[in-house]
C-alpha positions as CSV (number, residue, x, y, z in Angstrom):
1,X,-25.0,35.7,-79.8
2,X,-25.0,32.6,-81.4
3,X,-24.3,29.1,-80.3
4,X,-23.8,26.3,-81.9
5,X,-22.4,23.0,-80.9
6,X,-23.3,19.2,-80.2
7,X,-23.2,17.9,-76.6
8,X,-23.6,14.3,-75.9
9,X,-25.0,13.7,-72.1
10,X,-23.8,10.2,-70.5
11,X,-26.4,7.7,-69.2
12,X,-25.5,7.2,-65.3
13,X,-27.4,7.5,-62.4
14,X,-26.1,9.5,-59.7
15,X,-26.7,8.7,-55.8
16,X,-25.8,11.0,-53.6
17,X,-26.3,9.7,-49.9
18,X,-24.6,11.4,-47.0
19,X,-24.0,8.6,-44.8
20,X,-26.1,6.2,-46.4
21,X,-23.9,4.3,-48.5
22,X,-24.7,0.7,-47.5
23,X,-28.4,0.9,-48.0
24,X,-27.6,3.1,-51.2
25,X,-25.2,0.8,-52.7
26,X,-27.5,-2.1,-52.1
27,X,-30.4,-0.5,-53.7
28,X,-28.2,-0.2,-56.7
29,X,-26.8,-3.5,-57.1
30,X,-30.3,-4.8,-56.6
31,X,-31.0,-2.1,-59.6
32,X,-29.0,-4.1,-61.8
33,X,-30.7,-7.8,-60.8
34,X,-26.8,-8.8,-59.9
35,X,-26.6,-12.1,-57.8
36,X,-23.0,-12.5,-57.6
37,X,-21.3,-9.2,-57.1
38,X,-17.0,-9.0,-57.8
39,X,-16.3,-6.5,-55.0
40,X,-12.7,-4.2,-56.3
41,X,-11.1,-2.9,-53.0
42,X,-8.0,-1.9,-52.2
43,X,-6.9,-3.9,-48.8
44,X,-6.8,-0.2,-46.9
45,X,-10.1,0.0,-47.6
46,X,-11.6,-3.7,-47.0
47,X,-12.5,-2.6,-43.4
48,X,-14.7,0.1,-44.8
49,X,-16.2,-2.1,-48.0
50,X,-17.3,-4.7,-45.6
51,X,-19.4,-1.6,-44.3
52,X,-20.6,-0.9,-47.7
53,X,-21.3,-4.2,-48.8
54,X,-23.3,-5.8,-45.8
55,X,-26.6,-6.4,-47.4
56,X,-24.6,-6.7,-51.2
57,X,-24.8,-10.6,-52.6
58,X,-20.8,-10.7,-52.7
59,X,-19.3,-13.8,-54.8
60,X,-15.7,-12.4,-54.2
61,X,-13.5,-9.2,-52.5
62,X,-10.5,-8.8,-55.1
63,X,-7.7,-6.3,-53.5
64,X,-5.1,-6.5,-55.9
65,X,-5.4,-2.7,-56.8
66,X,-1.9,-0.9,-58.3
67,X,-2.2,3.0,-59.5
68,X,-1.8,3.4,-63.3
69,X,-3.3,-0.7,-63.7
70,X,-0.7,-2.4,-65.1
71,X,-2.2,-5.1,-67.8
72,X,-0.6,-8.0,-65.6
73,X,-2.9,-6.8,-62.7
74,X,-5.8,-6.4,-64.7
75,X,-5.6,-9.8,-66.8
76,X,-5.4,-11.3,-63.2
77,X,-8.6,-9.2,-62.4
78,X,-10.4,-10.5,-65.2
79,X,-9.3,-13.9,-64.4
80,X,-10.5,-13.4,-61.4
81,X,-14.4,-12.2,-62.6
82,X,-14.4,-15.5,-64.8
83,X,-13.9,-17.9,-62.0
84,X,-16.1,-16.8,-59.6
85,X,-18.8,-16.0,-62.4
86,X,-19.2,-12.5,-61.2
87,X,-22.3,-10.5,-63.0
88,X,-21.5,-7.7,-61.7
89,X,-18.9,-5.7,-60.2
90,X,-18.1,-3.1,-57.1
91,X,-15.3,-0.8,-57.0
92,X,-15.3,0.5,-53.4
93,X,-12.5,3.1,-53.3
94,X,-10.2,6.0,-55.7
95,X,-9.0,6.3,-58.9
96,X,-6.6,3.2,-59.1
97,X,-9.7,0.8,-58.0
98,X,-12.0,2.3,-60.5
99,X,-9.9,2.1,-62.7
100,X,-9.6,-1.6,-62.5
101,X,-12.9,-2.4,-62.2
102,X,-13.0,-0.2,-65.6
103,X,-10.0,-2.7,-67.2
104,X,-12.6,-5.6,-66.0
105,X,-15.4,-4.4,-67.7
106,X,-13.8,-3.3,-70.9
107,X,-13.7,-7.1,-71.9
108,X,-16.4,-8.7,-70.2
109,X,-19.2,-5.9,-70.1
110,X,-19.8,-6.2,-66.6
111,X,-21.8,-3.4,-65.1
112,X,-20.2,-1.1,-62.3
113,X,-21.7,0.4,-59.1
114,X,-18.9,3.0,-58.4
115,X,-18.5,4.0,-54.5
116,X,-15.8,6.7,-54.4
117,X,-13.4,7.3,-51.5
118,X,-11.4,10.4,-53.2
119,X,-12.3,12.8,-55.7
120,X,-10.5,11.4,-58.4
121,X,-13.7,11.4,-60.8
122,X,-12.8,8.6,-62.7
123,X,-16.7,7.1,-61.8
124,X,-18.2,9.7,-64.2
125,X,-16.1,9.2,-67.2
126,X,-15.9,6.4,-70.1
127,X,-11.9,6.9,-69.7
128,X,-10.0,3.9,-69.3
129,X,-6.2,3.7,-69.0
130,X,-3.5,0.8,-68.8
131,X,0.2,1.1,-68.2
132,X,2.1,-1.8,-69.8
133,X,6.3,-1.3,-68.9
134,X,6.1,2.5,-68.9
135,X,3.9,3.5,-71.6
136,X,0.0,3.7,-70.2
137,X,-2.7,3.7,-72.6
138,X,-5.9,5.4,-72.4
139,X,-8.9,5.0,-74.7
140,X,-12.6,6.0,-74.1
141,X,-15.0,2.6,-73.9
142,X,-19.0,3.1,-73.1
143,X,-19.0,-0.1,-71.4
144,X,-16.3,1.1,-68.7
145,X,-18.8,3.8,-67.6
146,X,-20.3,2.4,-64.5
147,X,-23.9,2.1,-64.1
148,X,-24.5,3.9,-60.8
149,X,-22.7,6.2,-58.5
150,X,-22.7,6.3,-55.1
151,X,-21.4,9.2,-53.1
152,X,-21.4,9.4,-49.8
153,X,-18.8,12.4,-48.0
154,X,-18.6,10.2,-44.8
155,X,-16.6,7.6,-46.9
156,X,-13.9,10.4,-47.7
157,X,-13.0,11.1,-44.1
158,X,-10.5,9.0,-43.3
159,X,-8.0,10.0,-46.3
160,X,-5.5,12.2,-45.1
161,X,-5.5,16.4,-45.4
162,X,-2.5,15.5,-47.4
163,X,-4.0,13.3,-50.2
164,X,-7.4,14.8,-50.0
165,X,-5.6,18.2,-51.0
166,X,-4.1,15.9,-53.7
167,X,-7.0,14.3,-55.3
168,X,-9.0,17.3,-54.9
169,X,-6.5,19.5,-57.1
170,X,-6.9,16.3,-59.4
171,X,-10.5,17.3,-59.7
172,X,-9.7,20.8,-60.2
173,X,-7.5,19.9,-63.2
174,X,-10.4,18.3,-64.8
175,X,-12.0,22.2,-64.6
176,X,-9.2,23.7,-65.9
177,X,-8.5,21.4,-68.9
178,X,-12.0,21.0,-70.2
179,X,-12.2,24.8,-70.3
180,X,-9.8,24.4,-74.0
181,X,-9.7,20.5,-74.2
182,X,-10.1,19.0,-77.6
183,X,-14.4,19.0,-77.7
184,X,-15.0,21.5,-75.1
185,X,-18.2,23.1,-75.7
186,X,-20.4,25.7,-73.7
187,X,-21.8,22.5,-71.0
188,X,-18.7,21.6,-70.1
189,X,-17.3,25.0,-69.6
190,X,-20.5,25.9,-67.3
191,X,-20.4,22.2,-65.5
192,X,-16.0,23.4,-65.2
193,X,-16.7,26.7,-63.7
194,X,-19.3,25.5,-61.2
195,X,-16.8,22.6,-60.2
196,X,-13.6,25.3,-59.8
197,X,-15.9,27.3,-57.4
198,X,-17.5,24.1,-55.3
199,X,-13.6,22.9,-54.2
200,X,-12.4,26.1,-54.1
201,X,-15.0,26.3,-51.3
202,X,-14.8,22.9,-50.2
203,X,-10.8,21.9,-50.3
204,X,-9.6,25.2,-47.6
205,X,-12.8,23.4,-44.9
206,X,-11.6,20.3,-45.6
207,X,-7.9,21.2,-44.2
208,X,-9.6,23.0,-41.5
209,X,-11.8,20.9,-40.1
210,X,-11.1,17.1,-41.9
211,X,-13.4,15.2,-39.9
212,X,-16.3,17.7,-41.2
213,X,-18.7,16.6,-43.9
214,X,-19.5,20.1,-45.2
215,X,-16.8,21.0,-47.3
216,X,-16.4,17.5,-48.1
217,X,-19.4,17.5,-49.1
218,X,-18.6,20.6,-51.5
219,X,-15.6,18.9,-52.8
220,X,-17.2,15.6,-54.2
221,X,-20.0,17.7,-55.6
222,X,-17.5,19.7,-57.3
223,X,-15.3,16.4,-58.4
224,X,-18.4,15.0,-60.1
225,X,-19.0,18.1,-62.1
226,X,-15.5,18.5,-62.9
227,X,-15.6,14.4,-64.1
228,X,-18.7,14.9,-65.9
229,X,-17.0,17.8,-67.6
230,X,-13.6,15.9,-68.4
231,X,-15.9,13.3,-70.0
232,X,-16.8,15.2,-72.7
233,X,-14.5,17.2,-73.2
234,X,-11.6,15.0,-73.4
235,X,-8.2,15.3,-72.2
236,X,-6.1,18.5,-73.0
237,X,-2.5,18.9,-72.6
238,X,-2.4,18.9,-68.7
239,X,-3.7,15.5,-68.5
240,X,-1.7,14.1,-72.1
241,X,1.3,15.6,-69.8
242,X,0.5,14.1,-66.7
243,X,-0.7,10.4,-68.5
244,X,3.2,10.5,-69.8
245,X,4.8,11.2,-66.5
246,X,2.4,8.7,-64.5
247,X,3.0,6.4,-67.0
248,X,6.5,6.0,-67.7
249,X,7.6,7.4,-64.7
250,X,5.7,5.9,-61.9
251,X,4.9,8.9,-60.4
252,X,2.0,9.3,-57.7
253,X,-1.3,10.3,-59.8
254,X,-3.3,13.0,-58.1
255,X,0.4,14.7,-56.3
256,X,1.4,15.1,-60.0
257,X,-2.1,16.2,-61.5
258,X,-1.7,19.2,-58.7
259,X,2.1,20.3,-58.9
260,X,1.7,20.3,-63.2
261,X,-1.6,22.2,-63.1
262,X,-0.9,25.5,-62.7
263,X,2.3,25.6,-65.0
264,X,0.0,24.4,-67.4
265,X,-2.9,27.4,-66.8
266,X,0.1,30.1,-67.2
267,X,1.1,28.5,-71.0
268,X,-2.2,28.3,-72.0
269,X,-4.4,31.7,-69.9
270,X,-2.9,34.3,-71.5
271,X,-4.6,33.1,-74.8
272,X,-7.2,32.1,-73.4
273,X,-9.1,34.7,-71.6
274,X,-12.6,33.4,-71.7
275,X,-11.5,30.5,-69.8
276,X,-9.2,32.8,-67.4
277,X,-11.9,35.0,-66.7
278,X,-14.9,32.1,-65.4
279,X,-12.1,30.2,-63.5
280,X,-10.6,33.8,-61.9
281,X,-14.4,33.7,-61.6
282,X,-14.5,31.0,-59.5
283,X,-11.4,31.3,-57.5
284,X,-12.4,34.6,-56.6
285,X,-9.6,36.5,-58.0
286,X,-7.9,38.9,-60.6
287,X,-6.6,36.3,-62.8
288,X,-7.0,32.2,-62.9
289,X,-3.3,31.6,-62.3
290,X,-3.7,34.1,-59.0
291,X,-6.3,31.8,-57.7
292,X,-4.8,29.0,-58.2
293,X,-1.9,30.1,-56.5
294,X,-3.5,31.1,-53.2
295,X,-5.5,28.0,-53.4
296,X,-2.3,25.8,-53.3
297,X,-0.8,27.8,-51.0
298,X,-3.2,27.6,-48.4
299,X,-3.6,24.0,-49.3
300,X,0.2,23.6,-49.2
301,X,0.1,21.7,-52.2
302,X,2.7,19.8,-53.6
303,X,5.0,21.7,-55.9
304,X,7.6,19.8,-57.1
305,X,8.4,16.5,-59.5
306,X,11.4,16.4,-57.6
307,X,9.6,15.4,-54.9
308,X,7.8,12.9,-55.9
309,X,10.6,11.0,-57.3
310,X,10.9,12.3,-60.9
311,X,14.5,12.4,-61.7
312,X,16.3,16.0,-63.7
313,X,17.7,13.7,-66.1
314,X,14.0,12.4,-67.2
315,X,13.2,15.3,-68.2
316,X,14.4,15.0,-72.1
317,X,12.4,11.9,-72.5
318,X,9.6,13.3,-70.8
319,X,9.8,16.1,-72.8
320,X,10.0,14.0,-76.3
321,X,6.7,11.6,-75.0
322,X,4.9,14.7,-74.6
323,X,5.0,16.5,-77.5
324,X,3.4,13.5,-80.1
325,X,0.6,13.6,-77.9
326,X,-0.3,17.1,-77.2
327,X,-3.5,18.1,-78.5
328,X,-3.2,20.8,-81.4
329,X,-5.9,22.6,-80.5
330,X,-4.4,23.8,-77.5
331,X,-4.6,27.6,-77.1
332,X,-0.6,28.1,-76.5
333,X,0.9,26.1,-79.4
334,X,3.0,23.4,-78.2
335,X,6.5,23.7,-79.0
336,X,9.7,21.7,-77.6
337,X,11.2,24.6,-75.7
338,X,8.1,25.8,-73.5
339,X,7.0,22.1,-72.8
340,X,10.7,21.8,-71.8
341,X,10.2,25.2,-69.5
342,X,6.9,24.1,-68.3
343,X,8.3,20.5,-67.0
344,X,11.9,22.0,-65.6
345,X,10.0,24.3,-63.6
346,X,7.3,21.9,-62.3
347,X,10.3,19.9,-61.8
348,X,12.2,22.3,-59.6
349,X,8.6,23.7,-57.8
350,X,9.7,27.3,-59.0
351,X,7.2,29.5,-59.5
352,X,5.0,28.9,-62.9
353,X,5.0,32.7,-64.3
């Protein structure tokens, strides 16, 4: 068999210190010759980034973190880097602080040390997004791709079963879209298959026993190979949908990520059964959408738009936003009435088939 494709691999260094993420963190910040660190922290988490940042030269903590970073609370973030001359900056946290340390260094090139608390992945990715009213934006940027990682399992433990279910089925999208996203090649489909099967190990040990490292452990691993995945590959029609519901919508990021996900395998498996057989692969199962099911099932996942606040009458607009932006390579051409199936049944938490 032949292959042929090109594969770009992302300069990052990746630190991964069970329960050492103070002296780990410090080590990379020194890395970078930074003298006046801008530490990103939502105010949940300053007790914890104090931890992290005790031997880190810290010019300022800046907690004004909102999911989807609106522009106003980025501009105010960059404002914020200027004043206190930052040369560096820390995000300490998940997806929404990341994210704004990204917004911060897309216009002033400030390197990032990323310290995750979830598994949202956004550390691993050149992907930035702002929301201005209810459109978001997202555009890929090489100077938003921190420097470092730092991952350390013990930071994870103190968000809930609830949202670590969450933001792990958020990583797990980022396996299951890069398997037909628009430059999907042969690494990321390997890196994709490896991340399904570490948090389908990891996510059912972390319900059981949340206070364990082990299969939090297995979870972050697997969220970093999914993110490193989703990086090249781009973002398929799961995350095009979900970026149009977040955005205009206000809807919680990782809860929608997990109740769209597996309405979006059944459209696109059936033609696509390389991808259906490695994920099935990894889940352990007959088919990709069967182990997917049991997986949220014993997760008890979130099912339902409805319940995060998405209203029936959205729908049509939701429906009309998505369609511009749906990737044409997708394996299940995109049409108005299945996207319009696809969202009333992720609406209503019905069954995908």
């Amino acid at each position: 068999m032949t292959i042929g494709f090109t594969h770009e691999t992302l300069g990052q260094r990746v630190v991964f210190a069970p329960k050492d993420a103070a002296d780990a963190t410090s080590a990379e910040v020194a890395g970078l010759g930074a003298r006046r660190v801008m530490v990103i922290a939502a105010p949940a988490e300053r007790t914890l980034a104090d931890r992290v940042c005790a031997d880190v030269p810290v010019a300022l903590v800046h907690d004004d973190v909102r999911m989807h970073v609106p522009v106003e609370n980025a501009e105010r973030a960059r404002a914020a880097a200027a004043e206190s001359r930052a040369d560096a900056l820390l995000s300490i946290g998940g997806g929404s602080t990341t994210g704004l340390a990204k917004a911060v260094a897309l216009t002033t090139g400030l390197p990032i040390v990323a310290v995750p608390t979830t598994y949202a992945g956004s550390e691993a990715t050149p992907v930035w997004g702002l929301t201005s009213g209810n459109e978001k934006q997202t555009g890929v940027d090489p100077r938003v791709l921190p420097a470092s990682i730092v991952y350390d399992a013990a930071l994870t433990t103190s968000l809930p079963v609830e949202l670590s279910v969450a933001s792990g089925l958020n990583a797990m999208a980022h396996c299951v879209d890069s398997m037909w996203a628009p430059h999907s090649d042969p690494l990321d489909i390997a890196l994709s298959a490896e991340g399904a099967r570490a948090l389908t190990t990891g996510l059912p040990r972390v319900v059981a026993a949340p206070e364990g490292l082990e299969g939090r452990q297995d979870t972050l691993f697997g969220a970093y190979l999914a993110a490193v995945a989703f990086a090249s590959a781009g973002s398929g029609l799961h995350h095009k949908i979900c970026h149009v519901l977040g955005g205009r919508y206000d809807l919680p990021h990782a809860q929608t990520h997990a109740v769209v996900l597996p309405h979006v395998l059944a459209l696109n498996a059936p033609n696509a059964p390389d991808a259906d057989r490695r994920l099935s692969q990894a889940f352990g199962s007959d088919t990709a959408l069967d182990g997917l099911e049991a997986l949220q099932t014993q997760l008890d996942a979130p099912r339902a738009l409805r319940d995060l606040g998405m209203r029936r009458a959205d729908l049509p607009d939701a429906v009309a936003a998505i369609l511009p932006v749906a990737p044409p390579s997708n394996p299940t051409p995109v049409t108005e009435d299945n996207v319009a199936g696809l969202l009333q049944r992720a609406w209503e938490g019905a069954p995908p088939r």
